[in-house]
N, C-alpha and C positions, 0 to 999 in steps of 0.2 A: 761479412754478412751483407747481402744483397739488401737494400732501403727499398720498398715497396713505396711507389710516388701515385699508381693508379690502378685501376681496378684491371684494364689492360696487363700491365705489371703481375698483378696479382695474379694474376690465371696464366702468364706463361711461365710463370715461377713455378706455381701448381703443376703443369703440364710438365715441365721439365725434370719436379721431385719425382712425379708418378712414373715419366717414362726408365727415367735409371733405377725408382723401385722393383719398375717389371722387371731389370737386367738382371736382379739377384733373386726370381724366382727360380725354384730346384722344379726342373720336368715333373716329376712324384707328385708337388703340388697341386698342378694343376688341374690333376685328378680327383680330389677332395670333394665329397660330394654329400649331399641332406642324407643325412644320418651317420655321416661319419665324425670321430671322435680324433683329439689330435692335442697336442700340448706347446707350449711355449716357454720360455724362461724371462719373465720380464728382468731387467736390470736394469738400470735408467741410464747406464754409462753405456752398456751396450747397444742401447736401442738409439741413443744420439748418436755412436758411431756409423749402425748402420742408414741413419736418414739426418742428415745433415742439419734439416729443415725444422727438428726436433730440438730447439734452443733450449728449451726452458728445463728447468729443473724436475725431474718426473720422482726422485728419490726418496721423500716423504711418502712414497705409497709400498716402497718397499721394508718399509719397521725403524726402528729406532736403530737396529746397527746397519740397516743401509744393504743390507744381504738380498740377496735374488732370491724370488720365489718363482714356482710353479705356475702357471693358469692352465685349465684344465679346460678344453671346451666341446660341444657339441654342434655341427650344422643345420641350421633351420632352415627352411623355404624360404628365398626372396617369394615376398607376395606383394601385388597392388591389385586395386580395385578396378574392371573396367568397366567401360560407359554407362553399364546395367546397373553398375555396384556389385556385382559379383567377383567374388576375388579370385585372382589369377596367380597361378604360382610362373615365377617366373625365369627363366636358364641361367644357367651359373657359365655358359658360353661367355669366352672374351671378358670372364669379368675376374681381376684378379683380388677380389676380395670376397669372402663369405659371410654369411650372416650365422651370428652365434649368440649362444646363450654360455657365459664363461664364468668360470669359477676359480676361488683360490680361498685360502688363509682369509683373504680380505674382505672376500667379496662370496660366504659361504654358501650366501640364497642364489648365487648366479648376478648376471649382468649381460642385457642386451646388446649387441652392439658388433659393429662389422670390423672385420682381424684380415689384416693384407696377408696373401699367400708368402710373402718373401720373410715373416717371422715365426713360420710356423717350426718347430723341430721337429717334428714327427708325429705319425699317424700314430693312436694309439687304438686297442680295440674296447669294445664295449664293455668286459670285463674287467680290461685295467680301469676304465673311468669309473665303473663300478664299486672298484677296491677303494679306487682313492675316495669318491663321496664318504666311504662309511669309516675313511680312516680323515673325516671330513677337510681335503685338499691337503692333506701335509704329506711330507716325502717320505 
């Protein structure tokens, strides 16, 4: 494990996680776009294998026997506000993360929050996300 000694440090360590994140984006990905729907398999073992950078113990969100679930998400607008204060939707160009509203077992009402392309498993369409809300996130 790399010691972080400066904030210097800290951002080419960053840089260096992100850049080998990108390596393990699937083409198909990149494609993903507001309003499309897609799923993931969290596993806490699997997600420290694929990013190194992910130490810490993530398994407590997976239940008491420690089993991989589902999250289930949807793509939202990047938006920010410009000079007027008028909000601006913003391109998902060059950007390998999307902003979602995601769901699971855990987390039934949804959760905010931006999902890197390189853990995504596959597109799903509006109909399976459909299925799954009313069979509320279970397999």
């Amino acid at each position: 494990m790399h010691v972080i000694r400066s904030i210097e440090d800290f951002l080419a360590q960053e840089q260096a996680a992100q850049a080998e994140a990108a390596t393990r984006i699937p083409a198909w990905a990149r494609g993903i776009k507001v309003g499309d729907y897609f799923v993931r398999t969290f596993n806490g073992a699997s997600v420290a294998a694929r990013n190194e950078t992910l130490s810490y113990n993530l398994s407590w969100e997976a239940g008491e026997a420690g089993a991989p679930f589902t999250i289930w998400s949807e793509v939202l607008p990047r938006t920010e506000e410009d000079e007027e204060g008028n909000e601006v939707i913003l391109p998902y160009d060059d950007c390998n993360y999307r902003f979602t509203r995601s769901y699971s077992t855990f987390l039934p009402h949804g959760e905010l929050g931006d999902v890197h392309l390189s853990v995504i498993d596959r597109v799903v369409t509006k109909e399976e996300f459909e299925k799954a809300k009313k069979r509320k996130w279970r397999e």
